[in-house]
N, C-alpha and C positions, 0 to 999 in steps of 0.2 A: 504494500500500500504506500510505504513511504517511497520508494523508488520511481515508481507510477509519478508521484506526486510531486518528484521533484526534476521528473522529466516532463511534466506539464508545466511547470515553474519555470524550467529552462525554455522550454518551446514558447513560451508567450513575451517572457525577455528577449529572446533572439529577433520575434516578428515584431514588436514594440520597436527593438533597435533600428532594425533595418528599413521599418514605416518611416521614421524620424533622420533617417539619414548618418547616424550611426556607428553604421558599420558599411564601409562603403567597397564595394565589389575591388578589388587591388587588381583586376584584368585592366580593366580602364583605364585609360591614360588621364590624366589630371590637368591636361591643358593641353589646349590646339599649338598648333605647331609654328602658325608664322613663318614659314622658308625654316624653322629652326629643326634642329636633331632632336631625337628621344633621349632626353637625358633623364629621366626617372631614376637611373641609379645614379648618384654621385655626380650627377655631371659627366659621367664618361657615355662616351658614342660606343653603341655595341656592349654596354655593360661590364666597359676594360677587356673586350676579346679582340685579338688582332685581326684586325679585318680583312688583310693580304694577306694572311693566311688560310684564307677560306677558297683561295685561288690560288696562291702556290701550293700550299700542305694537300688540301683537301679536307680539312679536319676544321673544326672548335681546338682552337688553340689559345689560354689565356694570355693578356699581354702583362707587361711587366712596369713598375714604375722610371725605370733605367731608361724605358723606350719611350718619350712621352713626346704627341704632337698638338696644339691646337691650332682646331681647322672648324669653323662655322661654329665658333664660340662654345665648341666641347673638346673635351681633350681625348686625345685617339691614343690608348696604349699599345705596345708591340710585342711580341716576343723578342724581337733583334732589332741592332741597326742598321741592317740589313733590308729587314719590313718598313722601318720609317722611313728609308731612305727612298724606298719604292715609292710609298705614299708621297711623299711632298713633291715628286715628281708630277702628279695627278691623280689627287686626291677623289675627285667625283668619281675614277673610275672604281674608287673600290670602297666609296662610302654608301651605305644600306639604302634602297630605295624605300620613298616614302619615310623621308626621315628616321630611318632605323625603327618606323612600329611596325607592327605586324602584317605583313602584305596580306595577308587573307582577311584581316580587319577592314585592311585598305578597299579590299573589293566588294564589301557590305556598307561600307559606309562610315567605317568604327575603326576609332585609336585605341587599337588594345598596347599591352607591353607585350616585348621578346623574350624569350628561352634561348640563347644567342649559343647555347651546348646544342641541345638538343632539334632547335628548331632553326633550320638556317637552309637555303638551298643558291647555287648558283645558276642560272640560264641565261644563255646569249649576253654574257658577259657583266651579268649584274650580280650584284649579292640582294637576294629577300631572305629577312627575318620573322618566324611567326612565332606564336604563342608557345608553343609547343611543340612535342614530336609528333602528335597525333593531327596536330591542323598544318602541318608543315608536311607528311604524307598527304593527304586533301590536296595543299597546296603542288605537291608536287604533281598531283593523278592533273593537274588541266592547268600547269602555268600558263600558258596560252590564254586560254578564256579568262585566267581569275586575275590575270594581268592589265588584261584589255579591260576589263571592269575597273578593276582599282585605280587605272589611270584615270578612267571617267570618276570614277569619285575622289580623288585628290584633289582637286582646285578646290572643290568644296574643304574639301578636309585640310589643308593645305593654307589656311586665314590667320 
């Protein structure tokens, strides 16, 4: 009885909470973008993951504070001097499309955050990052389509 009862106790605090805004969804992104990067974490772009290495390595490779670049008012970590060296050469090409949120966010309409390990894919020489490994499979079964979508919803999203 008492278990029952304080699992009802819990259930009507949780919905209280989250009616009142509360406790707010942490997929969301917390501000439109302005031209700017997803800095949600720390102000780093990509989360501190080196983002040429998602095109040399092939891998989520974390960068380091040794390797530090800002580019578009975030600071871009590296694994090497090597990787920075590549980026400051031309930075857009290997800075996350749709401001480092989530491309499959991007082609609904919605700034989610990235999983920059798990959720990442390269096509026709871009880097997309999504939420996760399981919306980043999604995103991989029709980058074509969910591309050509989130294009058309970025200017919007993109204020």
């Amino acid at each position: 009885m008492k278990t029952k009862l304080n699992a009802t106790i819990g259930a009507i605090i949780t919905a209280a909470a989250l009616s009142l805004g509360m406790v707010s969804a942490p997929a969301f992104a917390v501000k439109t973008t302005g031209g700017e990067f997803n800095t949600l974490y720390a102000g780093q772009g990509a989360k501190g993951y080196d983002v040429v290495a998602y095109f040399t390595n092939k891998k989520a490779t974390k960068g380091s504070d040794k390797f530090v670049h800002e580019f578009g008012g975030v600071k871009w970590l590296f694994a090497s001097q090597a990787h920075l060296d590549e980026f400051k050469k031309d930075p857009a090409k290997y800075t996350p499309q749709y401001g480092g949120f989530c491309a499959w966010g991007a082609s609904i309409g919605k700034l989610f955050d990235v999983d920059p390990e798990n959720g990442w894919h390269v096509a026709d020489g871009k880097l997309y990052l999504n939420f996760n490994a399981d919306v980043n499979k999604t995103f991989a079964g029709d980058v074509k389509g969910l591309v050509a979508k989130a294009n058309a919803q970025w200017p919007s999203l993109n204020k």
